[in-house]
C-alpha positions as CSV (number, residue, x, y, z in Angstrom):
1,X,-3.8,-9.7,-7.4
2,X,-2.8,-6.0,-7.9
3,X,-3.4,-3.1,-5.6
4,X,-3.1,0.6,-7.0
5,X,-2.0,3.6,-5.1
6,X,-3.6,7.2,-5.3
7,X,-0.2,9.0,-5.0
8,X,-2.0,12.7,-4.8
9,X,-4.4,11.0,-2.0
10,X,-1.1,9.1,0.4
11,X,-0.6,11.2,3.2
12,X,2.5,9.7,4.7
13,X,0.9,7.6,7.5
14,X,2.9,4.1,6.4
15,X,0.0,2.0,8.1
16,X,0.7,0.4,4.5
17,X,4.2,-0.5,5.3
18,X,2.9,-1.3,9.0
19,X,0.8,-3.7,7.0
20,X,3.1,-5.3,5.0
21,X,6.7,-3.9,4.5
22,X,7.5,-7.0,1.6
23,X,5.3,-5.0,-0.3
24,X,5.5,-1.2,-0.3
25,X,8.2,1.1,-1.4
26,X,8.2,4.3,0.9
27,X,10.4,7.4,0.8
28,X,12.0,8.9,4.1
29,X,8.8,10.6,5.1
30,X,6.3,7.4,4.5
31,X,5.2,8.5,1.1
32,X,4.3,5.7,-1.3
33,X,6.6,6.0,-4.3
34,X,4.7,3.4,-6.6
35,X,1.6,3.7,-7.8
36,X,1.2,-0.1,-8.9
37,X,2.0,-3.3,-7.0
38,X,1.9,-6.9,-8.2
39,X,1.3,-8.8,-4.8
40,X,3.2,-12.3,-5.3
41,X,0.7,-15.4,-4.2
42,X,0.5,-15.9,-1.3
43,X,0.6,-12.2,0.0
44,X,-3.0,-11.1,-0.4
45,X,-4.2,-10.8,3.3
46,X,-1.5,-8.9,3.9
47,X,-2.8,-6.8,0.6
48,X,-5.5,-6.4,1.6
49,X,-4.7,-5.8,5.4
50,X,-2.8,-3.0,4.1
51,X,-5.6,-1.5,1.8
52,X,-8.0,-1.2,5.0
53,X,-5.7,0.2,7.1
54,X,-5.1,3.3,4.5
55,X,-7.0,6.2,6.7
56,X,-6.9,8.1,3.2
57,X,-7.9,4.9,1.2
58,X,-5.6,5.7,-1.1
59,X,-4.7,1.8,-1.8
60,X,-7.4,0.2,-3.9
61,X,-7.6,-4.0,-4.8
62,X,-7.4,-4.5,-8.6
């Protein structure tokens, strides 16, 4: 599983990180820095935990 990030749609609310921290790179004011994750087995409800919670829905399942 992969999940995308909109980088010009992330406002900085880190519910992503919240989510799952293992996964998501975030600068000092919760700003996603990468634009593509490879979620490692075994990690995909917390994926996809994290791709609901994005108020912006800015993280998309690929």
């Amino acid at each position: 599983m992969e999940v995308s990030i909109d980088l010009e749609k992330c406002a900085g609310h880190a519910r992503c990180y919240a989510a799952s921290p293992e996964l998501f790179d975030l600068d000092e004011s919760g700003y996603a820095l990468n634009a593509e994750i490879s979620v490692p087995d075994g990690d995909e409800p917390a994926a996809r935990e994290a791709v609901a919670s994005c108020p912006e829905r800015a993280i998309h399942e690929r």
